[in-house]
Backbone bond lengths (Angstrom), bond angles and torsions (degrees), N, CA, C in turn:
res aa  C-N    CA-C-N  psi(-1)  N-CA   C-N-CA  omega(-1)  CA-C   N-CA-C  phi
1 X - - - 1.459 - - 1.531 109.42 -
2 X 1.286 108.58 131.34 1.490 107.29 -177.76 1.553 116.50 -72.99
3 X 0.926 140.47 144.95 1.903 163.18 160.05 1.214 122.02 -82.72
4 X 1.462 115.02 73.34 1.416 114.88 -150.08 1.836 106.59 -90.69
5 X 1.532 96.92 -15.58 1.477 114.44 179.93 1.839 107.87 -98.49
6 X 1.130 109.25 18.86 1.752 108.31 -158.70 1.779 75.22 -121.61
7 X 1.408 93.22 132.12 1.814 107.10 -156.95 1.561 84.53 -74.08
8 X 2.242 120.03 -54.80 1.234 96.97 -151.43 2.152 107.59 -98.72
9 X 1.354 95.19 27.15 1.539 115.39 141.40 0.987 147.03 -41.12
10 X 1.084 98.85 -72.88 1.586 134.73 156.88 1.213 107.68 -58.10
11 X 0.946 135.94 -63.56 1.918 114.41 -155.02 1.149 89.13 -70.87
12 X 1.759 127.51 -71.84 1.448 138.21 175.54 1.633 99.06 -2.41
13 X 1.693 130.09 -60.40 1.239 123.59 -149.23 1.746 94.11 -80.67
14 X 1.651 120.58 -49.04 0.911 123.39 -169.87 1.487 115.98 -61.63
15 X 1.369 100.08 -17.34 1.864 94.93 -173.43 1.256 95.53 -85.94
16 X 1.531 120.23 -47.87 1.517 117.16 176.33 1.588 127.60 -63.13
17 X 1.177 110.44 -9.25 1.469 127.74 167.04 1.790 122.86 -81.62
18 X 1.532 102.20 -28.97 1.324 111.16 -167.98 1.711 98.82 -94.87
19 X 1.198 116.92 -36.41 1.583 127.93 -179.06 1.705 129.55 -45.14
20 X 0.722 129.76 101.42 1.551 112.80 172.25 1.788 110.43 -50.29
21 X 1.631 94.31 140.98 1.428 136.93 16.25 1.784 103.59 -110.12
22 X 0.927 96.58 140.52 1.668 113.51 -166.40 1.774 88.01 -119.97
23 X 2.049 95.88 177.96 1.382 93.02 -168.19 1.655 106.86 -97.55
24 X 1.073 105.93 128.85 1.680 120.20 164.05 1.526 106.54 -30.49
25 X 1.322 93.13 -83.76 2.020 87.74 172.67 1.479 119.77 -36.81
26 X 1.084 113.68 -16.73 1.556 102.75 177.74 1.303 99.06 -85.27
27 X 1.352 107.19 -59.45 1.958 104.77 -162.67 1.823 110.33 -49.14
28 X 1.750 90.54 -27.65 1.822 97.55 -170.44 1.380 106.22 -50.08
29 X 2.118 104.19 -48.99 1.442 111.77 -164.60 1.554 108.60 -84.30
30 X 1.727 127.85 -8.26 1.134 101.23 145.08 1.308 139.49 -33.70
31 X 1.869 95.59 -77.12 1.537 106.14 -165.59 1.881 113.18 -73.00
32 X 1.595 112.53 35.55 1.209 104.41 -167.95 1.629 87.90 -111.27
33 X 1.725 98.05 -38.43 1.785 122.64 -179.39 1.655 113.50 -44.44
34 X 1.425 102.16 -56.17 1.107 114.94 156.52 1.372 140.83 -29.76
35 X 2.178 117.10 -80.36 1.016 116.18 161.95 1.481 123.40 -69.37
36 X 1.405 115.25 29.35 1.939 122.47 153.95 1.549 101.03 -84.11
37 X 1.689 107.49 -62.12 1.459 111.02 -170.74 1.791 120.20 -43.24
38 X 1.420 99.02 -35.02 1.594 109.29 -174.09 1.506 100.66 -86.71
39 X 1.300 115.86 10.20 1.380 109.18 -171.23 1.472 94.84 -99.23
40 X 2.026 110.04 -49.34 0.980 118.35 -156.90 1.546 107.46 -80.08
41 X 1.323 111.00 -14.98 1.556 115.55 -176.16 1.479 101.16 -79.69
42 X 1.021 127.56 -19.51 1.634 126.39 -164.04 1.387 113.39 -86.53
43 X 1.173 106.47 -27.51 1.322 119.99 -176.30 1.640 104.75 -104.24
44 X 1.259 113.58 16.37 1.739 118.61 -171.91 1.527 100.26 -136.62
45 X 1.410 118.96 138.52 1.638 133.15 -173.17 1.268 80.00 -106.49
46 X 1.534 162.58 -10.05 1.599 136.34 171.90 1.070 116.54 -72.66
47 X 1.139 128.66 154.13 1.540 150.97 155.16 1.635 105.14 -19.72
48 X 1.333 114.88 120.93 1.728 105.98 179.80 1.543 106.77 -98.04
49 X 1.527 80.28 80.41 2.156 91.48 173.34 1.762 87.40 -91.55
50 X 1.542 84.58 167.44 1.707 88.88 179.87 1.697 114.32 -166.16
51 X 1.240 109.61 107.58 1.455 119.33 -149.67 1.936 97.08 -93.11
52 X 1.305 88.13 115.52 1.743 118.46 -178.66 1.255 134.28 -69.15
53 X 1.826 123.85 44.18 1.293 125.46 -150.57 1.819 109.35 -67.44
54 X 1.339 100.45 140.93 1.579 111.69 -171.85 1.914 89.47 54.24
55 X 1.155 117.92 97.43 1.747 124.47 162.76 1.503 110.28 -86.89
56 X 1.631 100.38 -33.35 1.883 66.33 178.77 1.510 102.69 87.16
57 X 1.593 95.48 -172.29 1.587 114.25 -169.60 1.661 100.06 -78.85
58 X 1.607 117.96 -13.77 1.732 120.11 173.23 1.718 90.60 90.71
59 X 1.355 119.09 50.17 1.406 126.12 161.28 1.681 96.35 -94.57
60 X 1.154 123.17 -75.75 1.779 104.92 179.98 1.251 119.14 -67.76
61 X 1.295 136.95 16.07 1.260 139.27 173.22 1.663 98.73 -103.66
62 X 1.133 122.66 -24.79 1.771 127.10 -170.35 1.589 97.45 -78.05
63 X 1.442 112.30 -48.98 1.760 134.02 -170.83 1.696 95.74 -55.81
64 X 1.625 113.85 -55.55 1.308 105.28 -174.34 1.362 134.04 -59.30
65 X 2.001 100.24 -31.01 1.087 126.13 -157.60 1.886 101.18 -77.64
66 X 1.149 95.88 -29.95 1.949 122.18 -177.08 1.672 112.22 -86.04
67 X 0.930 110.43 -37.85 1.336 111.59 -165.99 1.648 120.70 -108.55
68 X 1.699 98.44 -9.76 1.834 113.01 176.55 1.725 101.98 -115.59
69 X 0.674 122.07 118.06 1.836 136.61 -177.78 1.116 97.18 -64.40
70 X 1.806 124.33 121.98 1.732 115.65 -177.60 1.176 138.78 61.65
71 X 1.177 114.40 30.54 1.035 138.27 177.90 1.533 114.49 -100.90
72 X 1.108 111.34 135.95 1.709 124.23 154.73 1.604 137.54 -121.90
73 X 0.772 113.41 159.01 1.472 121.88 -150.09 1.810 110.53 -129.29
74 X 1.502 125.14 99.32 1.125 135.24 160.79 1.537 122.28 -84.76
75 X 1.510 118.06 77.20 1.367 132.52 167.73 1.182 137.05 -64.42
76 X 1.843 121.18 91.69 1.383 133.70 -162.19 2.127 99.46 -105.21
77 X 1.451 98.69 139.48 1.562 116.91 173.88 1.282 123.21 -176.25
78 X 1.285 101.74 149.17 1.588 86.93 -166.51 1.699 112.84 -106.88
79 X 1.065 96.60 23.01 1.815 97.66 175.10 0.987 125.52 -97.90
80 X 1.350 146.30 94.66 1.842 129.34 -158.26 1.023 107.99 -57.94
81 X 1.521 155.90 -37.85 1.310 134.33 -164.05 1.427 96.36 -74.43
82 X 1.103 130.75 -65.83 1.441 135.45 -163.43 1.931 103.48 -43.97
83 X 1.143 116.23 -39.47 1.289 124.82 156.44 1.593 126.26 -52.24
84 X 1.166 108.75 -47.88 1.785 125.53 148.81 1.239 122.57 -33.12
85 X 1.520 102.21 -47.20 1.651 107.14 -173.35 1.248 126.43 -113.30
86 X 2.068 100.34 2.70 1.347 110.30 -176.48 2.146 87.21 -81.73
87 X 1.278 123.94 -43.33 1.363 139.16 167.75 1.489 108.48 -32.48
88 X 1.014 115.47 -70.73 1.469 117.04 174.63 1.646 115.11 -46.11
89 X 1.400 104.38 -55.69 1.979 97.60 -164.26 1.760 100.55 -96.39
90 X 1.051 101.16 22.14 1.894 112.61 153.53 0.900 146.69 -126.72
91 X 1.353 91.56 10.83 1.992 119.09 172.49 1.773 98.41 -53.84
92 X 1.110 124.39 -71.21 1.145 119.91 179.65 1.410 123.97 -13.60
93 X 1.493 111.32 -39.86 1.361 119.84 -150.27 1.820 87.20 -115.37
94 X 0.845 140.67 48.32 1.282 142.17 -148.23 2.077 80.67 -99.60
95 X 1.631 101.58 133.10 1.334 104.46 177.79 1.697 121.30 88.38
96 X 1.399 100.82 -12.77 1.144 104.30 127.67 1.776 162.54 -147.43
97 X 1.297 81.12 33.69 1.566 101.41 166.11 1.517 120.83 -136.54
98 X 1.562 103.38 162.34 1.877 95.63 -177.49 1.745 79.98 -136.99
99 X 0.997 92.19 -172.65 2.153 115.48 -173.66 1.266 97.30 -152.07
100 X 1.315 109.68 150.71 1.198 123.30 170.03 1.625 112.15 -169.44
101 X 1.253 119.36 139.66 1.765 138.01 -156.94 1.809 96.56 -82.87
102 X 1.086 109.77 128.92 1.784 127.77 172.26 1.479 114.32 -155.86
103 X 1.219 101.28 115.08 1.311 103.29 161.77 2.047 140.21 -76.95
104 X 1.477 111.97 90.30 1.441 109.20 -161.41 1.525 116.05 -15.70
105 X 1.375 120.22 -47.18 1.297 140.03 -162.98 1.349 111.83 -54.29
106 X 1.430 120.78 -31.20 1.214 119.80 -153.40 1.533 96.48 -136.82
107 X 1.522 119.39 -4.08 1.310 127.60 -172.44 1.953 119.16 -53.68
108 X 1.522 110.90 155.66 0.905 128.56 -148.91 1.410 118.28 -151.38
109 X 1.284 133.30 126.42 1.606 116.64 177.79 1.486 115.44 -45.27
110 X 1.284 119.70 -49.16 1.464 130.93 158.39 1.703 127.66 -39.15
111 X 1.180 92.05 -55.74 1.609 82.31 165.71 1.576 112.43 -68.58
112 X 1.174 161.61 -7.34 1.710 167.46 122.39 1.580 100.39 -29.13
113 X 1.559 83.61 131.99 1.624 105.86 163.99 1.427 107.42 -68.05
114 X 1.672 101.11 127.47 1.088 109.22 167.14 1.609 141.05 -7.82
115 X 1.078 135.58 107.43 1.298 144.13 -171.98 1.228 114.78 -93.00
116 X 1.676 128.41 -174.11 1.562 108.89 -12.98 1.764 124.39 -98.99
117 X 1.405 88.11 170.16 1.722 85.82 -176.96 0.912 106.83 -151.02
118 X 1.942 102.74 143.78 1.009 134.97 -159.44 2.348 119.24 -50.18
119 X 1.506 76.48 -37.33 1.534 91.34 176.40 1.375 107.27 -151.22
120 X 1.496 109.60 151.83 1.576 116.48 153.34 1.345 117.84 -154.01
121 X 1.670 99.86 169.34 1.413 94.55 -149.16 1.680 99.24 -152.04
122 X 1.258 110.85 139.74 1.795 131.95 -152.64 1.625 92.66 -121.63
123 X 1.019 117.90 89.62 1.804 122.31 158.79 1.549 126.45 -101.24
124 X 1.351 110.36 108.86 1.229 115.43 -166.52 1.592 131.50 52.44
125 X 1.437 92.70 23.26 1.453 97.41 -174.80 1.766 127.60 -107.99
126 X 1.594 111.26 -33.88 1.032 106.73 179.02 1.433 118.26 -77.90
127 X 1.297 141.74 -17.82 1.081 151.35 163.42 1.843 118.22 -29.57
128 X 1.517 109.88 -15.32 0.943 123.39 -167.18 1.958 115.84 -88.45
129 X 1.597 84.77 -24.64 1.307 106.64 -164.90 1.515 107.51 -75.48
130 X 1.321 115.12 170.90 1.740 124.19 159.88 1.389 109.96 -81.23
131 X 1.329 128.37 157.08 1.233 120.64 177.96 1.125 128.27 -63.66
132 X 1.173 102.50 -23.55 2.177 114.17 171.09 1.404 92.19 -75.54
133 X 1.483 135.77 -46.11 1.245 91.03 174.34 1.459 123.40 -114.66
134 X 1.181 135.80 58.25 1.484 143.09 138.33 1.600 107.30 -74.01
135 X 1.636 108.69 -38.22 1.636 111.42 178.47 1.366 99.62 -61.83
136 X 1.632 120.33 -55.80 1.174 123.51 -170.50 1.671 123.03 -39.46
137 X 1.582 100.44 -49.16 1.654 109.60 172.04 1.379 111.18 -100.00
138 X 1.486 140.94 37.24 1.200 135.96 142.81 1.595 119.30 -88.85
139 X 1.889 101.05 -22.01 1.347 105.87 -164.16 1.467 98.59 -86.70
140 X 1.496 110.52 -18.27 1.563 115.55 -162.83 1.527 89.83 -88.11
141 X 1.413 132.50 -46.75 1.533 136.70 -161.68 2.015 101.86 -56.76
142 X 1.457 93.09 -42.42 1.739 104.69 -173.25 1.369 116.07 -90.66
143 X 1.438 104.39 -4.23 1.681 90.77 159.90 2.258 105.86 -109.20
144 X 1.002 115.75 -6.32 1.294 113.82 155.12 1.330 136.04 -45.10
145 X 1.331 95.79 -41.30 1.912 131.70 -162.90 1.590 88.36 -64.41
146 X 1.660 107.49 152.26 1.368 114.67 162.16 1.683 100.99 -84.18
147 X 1.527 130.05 175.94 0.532 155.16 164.23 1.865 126.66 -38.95
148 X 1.663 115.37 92.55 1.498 99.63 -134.35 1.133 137.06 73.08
149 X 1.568 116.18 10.77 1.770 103.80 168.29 1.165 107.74 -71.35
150 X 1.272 113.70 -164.03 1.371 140.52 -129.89 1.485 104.39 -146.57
151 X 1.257 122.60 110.05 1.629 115.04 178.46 1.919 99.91 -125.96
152 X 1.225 108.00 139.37 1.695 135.43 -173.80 0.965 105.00 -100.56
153 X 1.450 137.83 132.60 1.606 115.70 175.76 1.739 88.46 -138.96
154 X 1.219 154.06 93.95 1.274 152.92 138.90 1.452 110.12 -61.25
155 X 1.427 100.94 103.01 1.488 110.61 162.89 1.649 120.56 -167.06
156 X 1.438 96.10 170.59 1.756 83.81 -171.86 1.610 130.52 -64.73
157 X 1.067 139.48 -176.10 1.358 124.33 168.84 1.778 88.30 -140.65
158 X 1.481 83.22 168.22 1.859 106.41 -174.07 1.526 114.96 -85.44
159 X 1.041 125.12 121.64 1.648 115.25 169.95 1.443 111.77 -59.91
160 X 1.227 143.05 163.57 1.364 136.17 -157.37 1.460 97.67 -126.73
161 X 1.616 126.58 -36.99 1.255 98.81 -167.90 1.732 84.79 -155.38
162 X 1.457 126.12 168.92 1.210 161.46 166.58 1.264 104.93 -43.47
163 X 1.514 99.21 -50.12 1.890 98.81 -167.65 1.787 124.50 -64.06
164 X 1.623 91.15 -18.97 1.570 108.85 -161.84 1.602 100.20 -100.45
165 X 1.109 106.01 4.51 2.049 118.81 -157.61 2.055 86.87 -70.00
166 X 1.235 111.69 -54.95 1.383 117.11 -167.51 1.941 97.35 -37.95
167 X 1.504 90.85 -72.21 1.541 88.73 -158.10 1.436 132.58 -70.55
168 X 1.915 111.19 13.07 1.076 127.83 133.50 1.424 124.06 -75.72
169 X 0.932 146.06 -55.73 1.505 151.98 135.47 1.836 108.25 16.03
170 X 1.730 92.73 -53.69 1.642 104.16 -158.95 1.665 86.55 -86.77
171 X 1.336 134.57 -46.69 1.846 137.34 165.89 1.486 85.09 -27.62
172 X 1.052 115.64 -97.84 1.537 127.99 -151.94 1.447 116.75 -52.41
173 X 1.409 121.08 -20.51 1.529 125.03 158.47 1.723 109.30 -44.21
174 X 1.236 106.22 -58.74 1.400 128.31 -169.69 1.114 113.20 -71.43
175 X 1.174 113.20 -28.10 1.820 114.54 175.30 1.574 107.01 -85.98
176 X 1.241 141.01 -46.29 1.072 156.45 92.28 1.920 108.94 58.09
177 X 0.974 94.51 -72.96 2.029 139.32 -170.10 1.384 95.51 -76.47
178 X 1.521 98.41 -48.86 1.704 90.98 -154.98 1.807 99.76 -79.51
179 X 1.223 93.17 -35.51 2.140 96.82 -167.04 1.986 103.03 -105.26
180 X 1.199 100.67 33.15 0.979 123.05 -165.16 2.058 91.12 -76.69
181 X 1.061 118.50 -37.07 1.395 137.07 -171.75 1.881 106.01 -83.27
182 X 1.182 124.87 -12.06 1.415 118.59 -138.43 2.225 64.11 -139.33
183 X 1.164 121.68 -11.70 1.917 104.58 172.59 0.930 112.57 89.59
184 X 1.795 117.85 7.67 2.265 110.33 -168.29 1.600 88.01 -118.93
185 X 1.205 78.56 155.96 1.599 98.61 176.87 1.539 108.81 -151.82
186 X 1.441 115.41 128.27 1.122 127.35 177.73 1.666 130.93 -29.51
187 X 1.750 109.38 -31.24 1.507 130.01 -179.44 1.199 99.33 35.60
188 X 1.690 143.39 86.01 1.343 107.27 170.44 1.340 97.36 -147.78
189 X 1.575 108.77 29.08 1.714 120.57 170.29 1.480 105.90 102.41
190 X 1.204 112.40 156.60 1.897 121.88 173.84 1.291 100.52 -114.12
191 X 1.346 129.13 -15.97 1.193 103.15 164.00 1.944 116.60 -124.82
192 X 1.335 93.51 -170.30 2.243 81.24 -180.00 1.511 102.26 -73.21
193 X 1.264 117.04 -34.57 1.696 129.74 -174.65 1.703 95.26 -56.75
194 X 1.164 117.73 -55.55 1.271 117.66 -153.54 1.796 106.68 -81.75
195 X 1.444 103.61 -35.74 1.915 114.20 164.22 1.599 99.05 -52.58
196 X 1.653 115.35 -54.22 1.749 94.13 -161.35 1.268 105.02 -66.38
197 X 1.393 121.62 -37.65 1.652 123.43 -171.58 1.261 119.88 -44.87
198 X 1.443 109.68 -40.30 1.429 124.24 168.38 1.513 121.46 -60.42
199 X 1.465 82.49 -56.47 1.652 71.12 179.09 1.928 117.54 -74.00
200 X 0.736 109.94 -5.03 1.204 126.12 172.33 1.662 113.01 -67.84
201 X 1.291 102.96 -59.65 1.330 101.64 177.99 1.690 120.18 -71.71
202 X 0.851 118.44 -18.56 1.410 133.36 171.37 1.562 103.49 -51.96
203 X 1.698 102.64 -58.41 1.638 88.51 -162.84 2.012 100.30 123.23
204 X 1.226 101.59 -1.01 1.740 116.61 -170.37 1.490 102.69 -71.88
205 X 0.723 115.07 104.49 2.166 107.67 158.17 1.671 109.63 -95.81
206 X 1.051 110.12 26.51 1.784 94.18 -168.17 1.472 111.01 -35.27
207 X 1.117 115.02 161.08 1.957 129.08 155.27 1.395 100.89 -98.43
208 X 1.840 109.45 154.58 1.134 126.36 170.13 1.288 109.25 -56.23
209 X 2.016 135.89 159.51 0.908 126.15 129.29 1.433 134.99 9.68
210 X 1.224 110.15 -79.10 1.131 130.12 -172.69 1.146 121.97 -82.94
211 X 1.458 133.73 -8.09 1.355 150.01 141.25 1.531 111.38 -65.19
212 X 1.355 120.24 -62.87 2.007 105.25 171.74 1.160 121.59 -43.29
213 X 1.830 122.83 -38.15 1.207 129.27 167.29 1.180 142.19 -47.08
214 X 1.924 104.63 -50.00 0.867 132.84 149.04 2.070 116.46 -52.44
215 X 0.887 111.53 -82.60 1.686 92.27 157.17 1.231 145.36 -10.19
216 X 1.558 112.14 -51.54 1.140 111.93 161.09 1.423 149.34 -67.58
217 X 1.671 84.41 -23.79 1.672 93.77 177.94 1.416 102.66 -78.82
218 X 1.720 119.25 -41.99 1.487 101.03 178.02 1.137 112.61 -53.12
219 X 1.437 135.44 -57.71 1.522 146.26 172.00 1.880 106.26 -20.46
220 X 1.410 115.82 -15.26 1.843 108.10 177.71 1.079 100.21 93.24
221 X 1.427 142.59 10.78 1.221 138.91 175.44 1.858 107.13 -90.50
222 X 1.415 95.29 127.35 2.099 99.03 -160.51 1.772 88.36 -83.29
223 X 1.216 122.98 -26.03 1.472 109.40 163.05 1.239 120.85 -166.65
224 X 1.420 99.54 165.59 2.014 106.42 -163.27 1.762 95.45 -155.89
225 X 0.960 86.92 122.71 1.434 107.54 159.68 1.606 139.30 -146.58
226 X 1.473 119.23 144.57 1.497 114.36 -175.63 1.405 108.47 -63.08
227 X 1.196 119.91 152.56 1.026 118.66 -172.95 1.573 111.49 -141.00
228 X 1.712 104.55 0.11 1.527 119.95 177.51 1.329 93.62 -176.52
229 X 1.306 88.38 128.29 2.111 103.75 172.52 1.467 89.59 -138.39
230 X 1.335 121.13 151.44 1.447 144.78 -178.35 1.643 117.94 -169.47
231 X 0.954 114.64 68.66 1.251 132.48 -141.75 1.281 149.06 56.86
232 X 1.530 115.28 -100.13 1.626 107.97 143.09 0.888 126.74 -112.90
233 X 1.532 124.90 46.44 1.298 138.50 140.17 1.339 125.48 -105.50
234 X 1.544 115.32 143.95 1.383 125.08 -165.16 1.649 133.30 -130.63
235 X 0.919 135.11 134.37 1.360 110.99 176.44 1.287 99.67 -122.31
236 X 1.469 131.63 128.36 1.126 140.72 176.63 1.382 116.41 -119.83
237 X 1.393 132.80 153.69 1.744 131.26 -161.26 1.393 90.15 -137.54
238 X 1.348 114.60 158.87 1.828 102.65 180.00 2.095 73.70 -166.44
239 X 1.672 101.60 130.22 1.606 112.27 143.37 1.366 137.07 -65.51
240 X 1.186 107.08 120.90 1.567 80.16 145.09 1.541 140.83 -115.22
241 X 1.278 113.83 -165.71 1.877 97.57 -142.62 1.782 83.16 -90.21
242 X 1.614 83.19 167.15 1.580 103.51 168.61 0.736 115.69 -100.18
C-alpha cells in the first residue's frame, strides 16, 4: 500500500519513478498529453493556466511549464511532502505556479485554486481515488474549466474480467520483447489473480474504460473520448461545454 503522507515514501517512490529505466508508455503518453495542450491552446485566445490534479513532486507540471510558452500551472495534492518537493523542483518557474493540498475524496470546486482554466490535466493520479470520489473531482475539474476547456486524464484503467486477461497477457508479451533492451518490463502479473493482487496491493481502484467515460459525461463534460489505450493505460480528453 502506498504512503503518500510518509515523507521518506515519497521521495523513495519519486526518485524511483523519475530514474531510468522507467516505462516507455508513460514517457510516450506524456509527450502525447502535451502535443493535445499545444493543440488546444492554439486554437484558444485564454490564458494557458492549467490545473494539475494529483501534482505530485511537480515533474509534469515542470515539463508543461518548460515545454508550453506562457503557460501556468495550478498544482493540487493532497500529500504534504510531495507538495514539499513539488516547491522545490518549481522554484525555477517561480511566478508561475502555486500548489495547494485537496483531498479527491472530499473535493469541491471550492477547495480548487481559483479558476478558470483553459485546461487541466490528471496524470496518474485519479486512479487512487474511490469511485465517489473520481466523480467527486471530475465534477469539481469541469466546473473549474473555462468555457470549452480542455481536460487530459492519463491514467490506468481496470481490466473487467478473467476472460479478456489472455489477450492482455499476449500485449504485454510484445511489449516485453520489444523494450526488452532498454531493462522495462511490463510486471503486471501472468495471471488475472495475480494482476488484481497487484493492483490491489498498490492501493489502485482504477475504473474501466468505459466507466471514466461514463463519468465524464455525468461530470457535464459534452465530450470525451480515448484517444490512446495500450493496455491499462489510457489517455482520455473530455470538453467542456460552451
Amino acid at each position: 500500500m502506498e504512503q503518500w503522507n510518509d515523507e521518506a515514501f515519497a521521495r523513495a517512490w519519486v526518485e524511483s519513478n523519475t530514474n531510468y529505466p522507467h516505462s516507455p508508455l508513460r514517457e510516450e503518453q506524456m509527450d502525447l498529453m502535451l502535443d493535445i495542450l499545444r493543440a488546444h491552446f492554439a486554437a484558444t485566445p485564454a490564458p494557458h493556466r492549467v490545473l494539475d490534479l494529483g501534482c505530485g513532486a511537480g515533474i509534469v507540471a515542470a515539463r508543461v511549464l518548460d515545454r508550453i510558452a506562457g503557460s501556468a500551472v495550478a498544482g493540487v495534492d493532497n500529500s504534504p511532502p510531495m507538495l514539499a518537493m513539488a516547491r522545490e523542483h518549481l522554484a525555477p518557474y517561480a511566478g508561475r505556479f502555486e500548489l495547494a493540498r485537496a483531498d479527491f475524496e472530499t473535493l469541491t470546486l471550492e477547495g480548487l485554486p481559483s479558476g478558470p482554466f483553459a485546461a487541466a490535466i490528471a496524470i496518474q493520479a485519479i486512479h487512487n481515488s474511490s469511485d465517489e470520489g473520481k466523480r467527486r473531482t471530475l465534477a469539481s475539474v469541469r466546473a473549474a474549466l473555462a468555457p470549452g476547456g480542455l481536460f487530459v486524464l492519463c491514467d490506468r484503467i481496470r481490466i473487467t474480467s478473467a476472460a479478456v486477461f489472455p489477450s492482455y497477457l499476449a500485449l504485454w508479451d510484445r511489449l516485453d520483447a520489444r523494450y526488452a533492451a532498454q531493462g522495462w518490463q511490463v510486471g503486471e502479473g501472468r495471471t488475472f489473480v495475480e494482476h488484481e493482487r497487484s493492483v490491489t496491493e498498490r492501493g489502485d481502484k482504477p475504473g474501466s474504460l468505459e466507466q471514466n467515460l461514463l463519468w465524464l459525461r455525468e461530470a457535464g463534460f459534452v465530450e470525451a473520448a480515448a484517444v490512446h489505450v495500450v493496455g491499462v493505460r489510457a489517455v482520455v480528453v473530455a470538453v467542456a461545454p460552451r
